[in-house]
N, C-alpha and C positions, 0 to 999 in steps of 0.2 A: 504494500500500500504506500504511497505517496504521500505526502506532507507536505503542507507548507511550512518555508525555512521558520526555524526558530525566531522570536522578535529580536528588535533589531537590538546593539549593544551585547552585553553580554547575555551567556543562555544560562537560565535559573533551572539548576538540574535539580531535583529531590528524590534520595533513595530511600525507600521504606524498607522498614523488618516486619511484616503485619505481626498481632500477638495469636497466641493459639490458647488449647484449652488449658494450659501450665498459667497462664498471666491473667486469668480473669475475675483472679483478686488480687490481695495483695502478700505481703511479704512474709506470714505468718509469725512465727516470734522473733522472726531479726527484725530488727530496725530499719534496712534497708535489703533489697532484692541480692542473692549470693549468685545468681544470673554473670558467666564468665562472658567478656568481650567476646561476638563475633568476629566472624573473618569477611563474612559475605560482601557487607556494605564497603568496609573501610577497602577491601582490594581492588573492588569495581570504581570506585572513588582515584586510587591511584594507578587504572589504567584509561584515566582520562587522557586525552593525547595534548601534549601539552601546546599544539599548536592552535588549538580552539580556548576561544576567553568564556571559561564557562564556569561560575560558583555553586556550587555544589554543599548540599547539605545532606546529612542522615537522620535517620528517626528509628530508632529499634523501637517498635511498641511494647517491647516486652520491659521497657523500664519506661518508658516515656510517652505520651497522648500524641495523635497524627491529628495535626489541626489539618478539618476538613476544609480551612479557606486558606491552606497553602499557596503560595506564591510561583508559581513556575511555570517554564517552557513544556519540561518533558518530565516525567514520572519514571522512573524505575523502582518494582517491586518485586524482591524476591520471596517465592510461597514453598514451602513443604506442605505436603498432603495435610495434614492437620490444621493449617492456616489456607489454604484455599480458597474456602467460603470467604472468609477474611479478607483476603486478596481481591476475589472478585467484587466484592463490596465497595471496597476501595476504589478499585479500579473503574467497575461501572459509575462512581462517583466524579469520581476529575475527568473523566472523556466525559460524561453529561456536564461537566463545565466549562469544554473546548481545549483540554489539555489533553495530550497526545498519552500513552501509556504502554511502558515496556514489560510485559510480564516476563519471569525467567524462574529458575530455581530446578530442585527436584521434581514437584510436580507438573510445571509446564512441560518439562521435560519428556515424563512420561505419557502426558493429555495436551498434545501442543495443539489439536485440532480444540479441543474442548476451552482451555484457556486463551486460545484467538480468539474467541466469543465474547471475550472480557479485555482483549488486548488491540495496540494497534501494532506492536511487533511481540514475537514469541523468540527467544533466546532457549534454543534446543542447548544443551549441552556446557559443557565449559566456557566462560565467554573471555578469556585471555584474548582470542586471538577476535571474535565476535564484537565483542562488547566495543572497542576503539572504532571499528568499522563502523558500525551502527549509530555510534555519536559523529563521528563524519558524514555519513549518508542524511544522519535528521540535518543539521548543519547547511547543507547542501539542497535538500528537500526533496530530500531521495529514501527518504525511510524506506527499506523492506517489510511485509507482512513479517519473514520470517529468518532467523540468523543459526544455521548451526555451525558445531564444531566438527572441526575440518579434522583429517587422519593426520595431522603435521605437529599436534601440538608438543611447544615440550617447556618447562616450567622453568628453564635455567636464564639468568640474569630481569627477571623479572621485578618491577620497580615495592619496594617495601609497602606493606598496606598503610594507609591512612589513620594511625591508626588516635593521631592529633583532633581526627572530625569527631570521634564520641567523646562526650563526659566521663570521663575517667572515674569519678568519686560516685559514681551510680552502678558500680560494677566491684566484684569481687577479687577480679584482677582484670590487667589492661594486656598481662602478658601471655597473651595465646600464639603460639604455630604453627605449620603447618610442616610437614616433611613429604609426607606422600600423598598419594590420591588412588583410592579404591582398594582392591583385593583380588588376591588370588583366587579367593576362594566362590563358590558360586553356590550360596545357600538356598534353597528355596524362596525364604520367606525376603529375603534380602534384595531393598531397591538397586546395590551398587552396580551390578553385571548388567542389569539392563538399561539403567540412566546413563552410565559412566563410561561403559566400558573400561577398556586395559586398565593397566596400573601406570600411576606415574609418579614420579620422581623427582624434587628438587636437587640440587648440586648439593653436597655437604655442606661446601665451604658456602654459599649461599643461605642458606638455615644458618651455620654460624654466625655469618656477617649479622643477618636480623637478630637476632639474642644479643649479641655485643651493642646494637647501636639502640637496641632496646634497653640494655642494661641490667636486662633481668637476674635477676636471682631464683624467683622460685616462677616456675610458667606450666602451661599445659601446654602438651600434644595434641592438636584436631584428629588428627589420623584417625582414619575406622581403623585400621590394623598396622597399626608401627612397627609389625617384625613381619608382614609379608614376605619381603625380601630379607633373608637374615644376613645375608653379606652387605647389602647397605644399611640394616639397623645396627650391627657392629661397628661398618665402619662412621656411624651419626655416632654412636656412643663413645666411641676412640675420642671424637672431636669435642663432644660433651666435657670429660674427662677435667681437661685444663679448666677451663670456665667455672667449676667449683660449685654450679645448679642445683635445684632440686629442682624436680618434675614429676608428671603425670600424665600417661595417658593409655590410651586401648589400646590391647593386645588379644590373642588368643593363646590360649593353652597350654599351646607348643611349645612359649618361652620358658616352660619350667622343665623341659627333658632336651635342652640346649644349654649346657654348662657352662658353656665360654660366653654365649649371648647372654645369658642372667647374670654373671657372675658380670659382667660387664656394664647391662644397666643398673647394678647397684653401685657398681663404681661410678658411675658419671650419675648418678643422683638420684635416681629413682628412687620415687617415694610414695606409688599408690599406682594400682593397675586397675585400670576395668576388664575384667576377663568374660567374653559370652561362654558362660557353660550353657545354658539355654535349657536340656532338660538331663534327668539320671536315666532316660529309658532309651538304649540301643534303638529300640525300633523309631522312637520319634527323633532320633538323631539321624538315622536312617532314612527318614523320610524328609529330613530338612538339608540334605546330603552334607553331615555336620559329623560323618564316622570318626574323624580324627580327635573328636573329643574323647572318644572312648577308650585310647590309648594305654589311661591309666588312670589310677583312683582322684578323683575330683578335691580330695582329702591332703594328697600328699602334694596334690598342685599348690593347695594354700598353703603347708608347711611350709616348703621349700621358697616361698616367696618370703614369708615371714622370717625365714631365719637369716634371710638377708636385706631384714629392717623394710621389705617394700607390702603396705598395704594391697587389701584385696578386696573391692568391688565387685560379688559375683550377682550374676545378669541372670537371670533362669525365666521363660517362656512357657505359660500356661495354655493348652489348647491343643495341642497336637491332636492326630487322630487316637494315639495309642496313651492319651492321657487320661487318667481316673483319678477323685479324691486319694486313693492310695499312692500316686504319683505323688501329688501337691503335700502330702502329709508327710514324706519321706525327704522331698527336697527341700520343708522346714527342718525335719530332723537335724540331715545332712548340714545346711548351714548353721546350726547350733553346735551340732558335736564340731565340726573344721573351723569353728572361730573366726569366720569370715567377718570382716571389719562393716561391709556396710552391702547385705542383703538388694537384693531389688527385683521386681518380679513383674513381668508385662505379661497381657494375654495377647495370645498370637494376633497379629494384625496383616489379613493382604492388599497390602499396597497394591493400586492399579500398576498392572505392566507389567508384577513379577511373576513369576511361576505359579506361586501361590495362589495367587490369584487368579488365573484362568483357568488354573485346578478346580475352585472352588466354584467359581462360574459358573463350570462347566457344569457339574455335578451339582447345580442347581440352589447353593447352599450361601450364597450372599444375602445378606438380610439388607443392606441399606449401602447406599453410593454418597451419604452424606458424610462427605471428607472430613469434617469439623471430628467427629468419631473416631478418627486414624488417629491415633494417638499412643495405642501400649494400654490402655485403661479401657477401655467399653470394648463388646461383643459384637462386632460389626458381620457374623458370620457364624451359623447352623454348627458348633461342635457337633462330634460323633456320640461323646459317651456325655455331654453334659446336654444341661439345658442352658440356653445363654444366661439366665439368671442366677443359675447353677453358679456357672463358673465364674463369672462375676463374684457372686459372695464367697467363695472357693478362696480367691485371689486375694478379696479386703482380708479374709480372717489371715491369709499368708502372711501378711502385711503386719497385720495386729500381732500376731504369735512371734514375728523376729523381733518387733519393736516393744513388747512389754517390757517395763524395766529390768524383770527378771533375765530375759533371753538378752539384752543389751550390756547387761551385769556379766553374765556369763559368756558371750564372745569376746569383749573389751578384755576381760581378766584372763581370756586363754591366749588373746593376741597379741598384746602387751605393744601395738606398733601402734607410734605417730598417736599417742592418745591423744593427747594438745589437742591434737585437728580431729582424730576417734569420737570422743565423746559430747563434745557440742553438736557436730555433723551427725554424730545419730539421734540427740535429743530431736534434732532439727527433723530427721524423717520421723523418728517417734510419732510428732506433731503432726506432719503429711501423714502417716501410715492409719491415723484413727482419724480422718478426715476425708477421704479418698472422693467422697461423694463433693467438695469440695476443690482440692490441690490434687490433679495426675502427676504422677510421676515426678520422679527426682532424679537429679544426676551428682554425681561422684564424690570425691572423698571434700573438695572444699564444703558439701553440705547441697539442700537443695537447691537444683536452678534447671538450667532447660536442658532436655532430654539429646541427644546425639545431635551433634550441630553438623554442617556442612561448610566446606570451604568457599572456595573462590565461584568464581561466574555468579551466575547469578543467580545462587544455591546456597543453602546454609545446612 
């Protein structure tokens, strides 16, 4: 689609974050939201081309109000499945005001036909190399309907995210990175294979440079899977090393029966993993093609992390087909008896586009296409041995049974790691966990905030 050039002078860009069903209250007993900086906005922000005179603002809704009498040429909003409603709201609002709108993220991604409906450009994919195009082409008054990502891309000397455009004091930290992008692995339930494709890769020394000019001390990982590649997560952690960090981020599994890679991130800082165990039953690991969990006991994965001071955020997935309360009451056990520092528990969600999903399609058993639902927290789809009711209440009582004082007494006292950050961060889910019907989901060892974020383009 065509456009007319932006007005004259400079062009008033504004990127939103819409909020989802995590931000539709407020901060519960902190004082202020524990919500860690994205990456989305501030990177899109600094692959503005710097030969266009364009001011550029951000707006994360998840800490912040999106005035609906914003001031701009052009709108960019990035939506995950959970925020899409949101997004189209949005969106159908400033084009009914004569403002042009770029949709992007994971979900336009996987509905670029559906989120045209709401957009005047759709941003498929990574927009590195997309996104600069597309502020030339408006510029020019050559907007495209639609911008994907090309088979070329690659992540090396890319300019440092923006990361000056958010309020810093509204966030938990300001120091997020990014190392890689996507996974090897090809889970069922898992948007990455189908939104993302391949894996890719920053330069080491490029990650370093950002931390250095950051300054950081203590940061997280964005990464869905930081040891994809364990010869470049080696050699990240070799370069860690000096810098003296502590950090945080996703991994799978595997990192605990790699001696030299574990023994490694504990040297360069590690100091709390999110691990997808997902479920204890072969068959539902089987069927989410997740075998390589089963490797070895779920028990001695958290030891061997613990003994080398690094926290365990384990992730477990309610819903399978081969899942029963005898499941769910086992994998509360399990995280009791392993002392896992901070429980978390979603019911299975199929994302549009995945596998999962057109399994579930198929066979008839989608109960609702209201995206605002995708979240980790509601039953958007017919389980085999529950009732969707079932498994919902299944899930809160999970919830309740990790976070009693008692069961938070007795992991904290078996794990003895990082209590400082332990025992506030589980008051804090505590809180969440007898609330649900309120606050979904939490994310990771700083305490609650938003559930798996997304990196660059115009995805989060």
């Amino acid at each position: 689609m065509d456009t007319e050039p932006a007005s004259s002078g400079r062009t008033r860009l504004a990127l939103l974050s819409p909020r989802g069903p995590l931000y539709r209250h407020r901060t519960g007993i902190w004082k202020k939201s524990l919500r860690y900086a994205p990456l989305t906005l501030t990177t899109l922000a600094a692959l503005i081309p710097q030969e266009l005179d364009v001011d550029v603002m951000l707006v994360d809704e998840g800490i912040d109000a999106i005035d609906p009498n914003i001031t701009a040429d052009l709108i960019g909003i990035s939506a995950i499945t959970g925020t899409a409603p949101r997004a189209y709201e949005l969106a159908d609002h400033f084009r009914r005001r004569g403002i042009p709108v770029v949709l992007g993220g994971v979900h336009p991604t996987l509905m670029p036909e559906e989120a045209a409906r709401h957009a005047d450009s759709v941003v498929v994919g990574y927009a590195e190399q997309t996104w600069p195009q597309l502020l030339r082409d408006c510029a020019a008054g050559r907007m495209r309907a639609r911008y994907e990502q090309g088979h070329t891309l690659d992540l090396a000397n890319l300019p440092f995210p923006r990361r000056d455009l958010l309020p810093a004091s509204r966030y938990a930290t300001m120091h997020t990175f990014e190392a890689t992008r996507g996974c090897i692995h090809r889970c069922e339930f898992c948007v990455v294979p189908t939104a993302w494709g391949r894996p890719l890769q920053r330069p080491v020394a490029d990650v370093v440079a950002d931390i250095r000019q950051m300054r950081s001390r203590q940061l997280i990982f964005l990464d869905l899977n930081l040891i994809s590649d364990s010869d470049y997560a080696k050699e990240l952690f070799s370069a860690l090393v000096p810098l003296k960090v502590q950090w945080g981020g996703l991994a799978t599994t595997m990192i605990a029966w790699d001696d030299e890679l574990l023994d490694l991130a504990a040297r360069s800082g590690c100091r709390g993993l999110l691990l997808g165990f997902e479920s204890l039953s072969r068959e539902s690991l089987r069927e989410t093609r997740k075998l390589f969990n089963t490797r070895h006991q779920y028990r001695e994965v958290v030891t061997r992390l613990h003994e080398r001071g690094i926290a365990v955020m384990g992730c477990f997935v309610f819903g399978f087909d081969h899942d029963t309360q005898e499941t769910i009451d086992a994998t509360v056990q399990l995280v009791l008896e392993a002392n896992m520092d901070l429980p978390r528990y979603a019911i299975l969600t199929p994302f549009p586009g995945t596998p999962l999903f057109r399994r579930l399609q198929g066979e008839g058993r989608i109960l609702t296409e209201d995206w605002s639902r995708y979240d980790g927290q509601h039953v958007v789809f017919q389980p085999r041995n529950f009732t969707p009711e079932r498994l919902l209440r299944a899930t809160e009582t999970a919830w309740k049974q990790s976070y009693s004082l008692r069961a938070i007494a007795k992991r904290l006292l078996g794990s003895r790691t990082l209590l400082h950050i332990a025992i506030p961060a589980n008051l804090g889910y505590r809180y969440y966990a007898y609330r649900l019907h309120r606050y979904y989901t939490c994310d990771w060892f700083l305490g609650p905030q938003a559930a798996l974020p997304r990196a660059s383009g115009l995805s989060e």
